[in-house]
N, C-alpha and C positions, 0 to 999 in steps of 0.2 A: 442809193444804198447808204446805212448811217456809220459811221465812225468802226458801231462792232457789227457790221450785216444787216442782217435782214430774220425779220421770226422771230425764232424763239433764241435765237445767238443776242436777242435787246434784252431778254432775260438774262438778268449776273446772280448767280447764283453765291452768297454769301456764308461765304466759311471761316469759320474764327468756334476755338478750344483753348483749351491750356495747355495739351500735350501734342507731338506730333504723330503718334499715334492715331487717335482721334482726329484732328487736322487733316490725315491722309485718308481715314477710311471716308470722312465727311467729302473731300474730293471724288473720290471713287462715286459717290452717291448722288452728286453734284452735275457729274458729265454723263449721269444717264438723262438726264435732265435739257441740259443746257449744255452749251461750249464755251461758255463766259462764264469766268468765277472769280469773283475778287477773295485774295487771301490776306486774312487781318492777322499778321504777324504780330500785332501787338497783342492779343489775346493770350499768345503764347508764357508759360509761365516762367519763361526764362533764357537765356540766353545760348543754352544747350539746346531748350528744345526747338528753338529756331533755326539752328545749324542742323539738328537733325530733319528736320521735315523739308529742309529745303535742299538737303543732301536728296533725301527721298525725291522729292520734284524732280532734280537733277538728272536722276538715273532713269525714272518711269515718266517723264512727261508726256502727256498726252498728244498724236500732233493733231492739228486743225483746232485745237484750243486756245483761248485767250485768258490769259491769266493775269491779273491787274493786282498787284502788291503794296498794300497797307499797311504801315507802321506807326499809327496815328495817335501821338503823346497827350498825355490827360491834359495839356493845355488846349488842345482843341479836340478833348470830348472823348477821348482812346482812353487806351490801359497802359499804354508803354511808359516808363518812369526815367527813359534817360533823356538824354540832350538830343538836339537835332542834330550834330554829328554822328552819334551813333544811331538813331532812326535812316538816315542816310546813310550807313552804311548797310546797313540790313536790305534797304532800297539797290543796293549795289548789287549785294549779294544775289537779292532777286532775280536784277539782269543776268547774272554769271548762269541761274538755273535755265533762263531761257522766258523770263516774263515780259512781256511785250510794255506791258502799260504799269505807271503806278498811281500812287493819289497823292497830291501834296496839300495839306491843310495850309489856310491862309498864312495860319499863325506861325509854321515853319518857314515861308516865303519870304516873310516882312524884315526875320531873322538873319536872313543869306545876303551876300552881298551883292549890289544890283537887284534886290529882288527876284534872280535867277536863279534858276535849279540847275539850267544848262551845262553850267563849268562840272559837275559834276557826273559821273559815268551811269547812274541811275535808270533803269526801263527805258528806250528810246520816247514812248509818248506819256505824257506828263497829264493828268486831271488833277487841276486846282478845284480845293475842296473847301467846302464854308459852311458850317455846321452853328445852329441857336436853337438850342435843346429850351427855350424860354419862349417866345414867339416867335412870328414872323414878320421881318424887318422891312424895311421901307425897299422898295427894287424900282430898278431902272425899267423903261419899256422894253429892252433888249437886252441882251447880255451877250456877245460875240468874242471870241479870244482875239487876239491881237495879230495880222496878219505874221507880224514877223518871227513867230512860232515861240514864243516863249513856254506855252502850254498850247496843248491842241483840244483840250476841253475844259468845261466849268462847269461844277456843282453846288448848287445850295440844296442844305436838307433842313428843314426847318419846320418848327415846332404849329401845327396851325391852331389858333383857336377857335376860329368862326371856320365854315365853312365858305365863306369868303374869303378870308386867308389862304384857303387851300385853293381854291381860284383863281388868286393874285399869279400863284405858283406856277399855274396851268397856261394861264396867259404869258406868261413871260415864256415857258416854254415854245406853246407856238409860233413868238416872233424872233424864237433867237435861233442861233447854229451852233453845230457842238456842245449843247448845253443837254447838263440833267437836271431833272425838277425832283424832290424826293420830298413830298405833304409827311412831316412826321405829327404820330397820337393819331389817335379814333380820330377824331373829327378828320383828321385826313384820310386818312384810310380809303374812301371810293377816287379822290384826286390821283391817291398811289396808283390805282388800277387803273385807272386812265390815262397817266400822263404820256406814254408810249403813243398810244393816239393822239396826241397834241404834240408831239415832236420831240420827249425826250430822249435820250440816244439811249437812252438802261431805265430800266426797272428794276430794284435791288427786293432782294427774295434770301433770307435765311434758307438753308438746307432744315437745319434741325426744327422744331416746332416754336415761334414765335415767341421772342423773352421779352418783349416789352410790347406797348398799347399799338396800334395802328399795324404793326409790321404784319405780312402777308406773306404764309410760308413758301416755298418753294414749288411744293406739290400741290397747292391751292393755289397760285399766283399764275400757273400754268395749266392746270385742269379743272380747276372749278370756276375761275374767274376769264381764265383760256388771255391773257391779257394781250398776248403778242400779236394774235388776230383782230383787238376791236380797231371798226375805224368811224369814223363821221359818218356810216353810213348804219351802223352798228346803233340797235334801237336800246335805251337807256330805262332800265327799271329798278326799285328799288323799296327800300321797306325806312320809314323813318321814327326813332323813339328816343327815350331817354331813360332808362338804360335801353340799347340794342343787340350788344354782342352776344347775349345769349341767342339771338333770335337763331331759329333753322331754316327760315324764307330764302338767303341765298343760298343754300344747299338744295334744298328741295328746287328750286324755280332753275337755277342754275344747269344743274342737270338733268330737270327735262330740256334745255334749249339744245342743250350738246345733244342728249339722246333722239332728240327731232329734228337734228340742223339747223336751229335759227338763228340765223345773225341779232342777236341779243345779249343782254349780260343784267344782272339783277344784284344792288348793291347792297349795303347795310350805311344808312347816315343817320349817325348819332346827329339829334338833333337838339340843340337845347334854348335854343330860338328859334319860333318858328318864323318870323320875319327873316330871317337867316338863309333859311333851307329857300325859300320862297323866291326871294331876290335870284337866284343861283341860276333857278331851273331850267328857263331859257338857255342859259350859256353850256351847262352841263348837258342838256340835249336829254332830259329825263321826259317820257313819254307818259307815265303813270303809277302811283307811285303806291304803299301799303302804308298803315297810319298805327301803330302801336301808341301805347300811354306814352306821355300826356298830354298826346296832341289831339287825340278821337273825338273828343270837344271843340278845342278852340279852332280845329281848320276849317270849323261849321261856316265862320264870319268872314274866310276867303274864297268862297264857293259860289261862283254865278249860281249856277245849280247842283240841286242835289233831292235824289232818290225821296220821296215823302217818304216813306218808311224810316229812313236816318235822319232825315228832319223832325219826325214824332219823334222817335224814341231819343235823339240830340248828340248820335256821335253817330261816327265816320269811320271806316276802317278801310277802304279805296278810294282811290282818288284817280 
């Protein structure tokens, strides 16, 4: 069993608003879902509305929920505009409502003394967080917390460019403990839905419908993509283009598998090298895959075989 259970409890359900209003009913909407919700208090628009919704937590919290509290300062990548003293206290405050876990970004850790969080009363379990909205950075084979508990987990979320990037991510997942992997942008995007099957301890899923490139809603992360069930045994399908996100292949394919029972899942990779996609697909474990523009030409000259009919006519749409 991982860090938060087992299922759909690896699904975190991600809640961040500017009022606590809004914040609360996002919750509500959150735990029909899931039982893991990270709450991104920096979102919030103000220091009122923080007191209020974590008043609110206070009185209605859910039990058998896990709630992971985030107050993450625009110096690594948040909305929040004060100092790490006050981000830690809000982390404080978190504990007081009853939040188990929180996130502590690199760049708050490096700030504290001793580089510990410890000395301070904050959520008993600690995930150090490490965010590169720009690429994806050079990584170790492993990535293990530190026996002597300083944090009890680690996160990189990181920008992929290649779908080898997104890779790098996946692999490190598999070989470490206590780690999350989080592929951010399209090109990550099928990494995201996988990386739970490679061993990351969470899959992050907005509630509301997706505000930025790669991200995978809530209600799609868990019923279209089913993410919390794939495993290595789980057959890999997928549609590849450039543009792709319009495409409806994983909708439509997606939901025959659920509607037939097949241990399968059918992705979307933006593809914009096809040497790229190609190099992967061994390690990804993709079985066969659909070919949109601008590859229905050129995947002709990576084809031991192929159909004479798409050899006359000189494009491809299966693979």
């Amino acid at each position: 069993m991982g860090l938060f259970g087992t299922g759909l409890r690896r699904i975190c359900a991600v809640v961040a608003a500017s009022t606590a209003a809004e914040m609360s009913k996002m919750v509500r909407s959150a735990l029909r879902h899931t039982r893991t919700v990270e709450l991104r208090l920096d979102w919030l628009s103000s220091d009122a509305e923080r007191a209020r919704f974590l008043d609110w937590l206070g009185k209605g919290q859910p039990r058998k929920a896990t709630f992971l509290a985030t107050c993450r300062r625009r110096e690594g990548g948040g909305k929040f505009a004060g100092a790490v003293d006050r981000e830690l206290y809000w982390l404080v405050q978190a504990r007081e409502v009853g939040c188990q876990w929180c996130d502590i970004e690199v760049e708050t850790l490096r700030k504290l003394p001793g580089q510990s969080v410890r000395e301070y009363p904050v959520p008993p379990r600690v995930m150090l967080s490490m965010h590169d909205f720009e690429r994806t950075p050079d990584l170790p084979r492993s990535m293990n917390p530190p026996a002597h508990g300083r944090v009890d987990a680690v996160k990189i979320a990181a920008e992929a460019r290649s779908i080898h990037d997104s890779l790098r991510l996946l692999r490190l997942a598999r070989s470490s403990k206590r780690f999350v992997a989080v592929p951010m942008g399209e090109v990550g995007l099928p990494a995201r839905i996988l990386a739970l099957r490679e061993g990351s301890e969470l899959a992050y899923a907005p509630v509301a419908e997706a505000t930025a490139t790669g991200q995978v809603s809530l209600a799609e992360m868990k019923h279209l993509y089913r993410a919390h069930a794939l495993t290595r045994r789980t057959r890999v399908y997928g549609v590849i283009g450039d543009p792709v996100g319009h495409s409806l292949s994983p909708l439509l394919h997606n939901t025959g598998f659920a509607t037939r029972s097949v241990d399968a899942v059918y992705l979307p990779f933006l593809v914009r090298q096809l040497g790229d996609f190609l190099s992967v697909v061994p390690e990804f474990g993709v079985r066969g895959f659909s070919v949109t523009l601008p590859h229905k030409q050129t995947i002709l000259k990576h084809l031991r075989e192929c159909e004479p009919l798409a050899a006359e006519i000189g494009a491809v749409n299966t693979v």
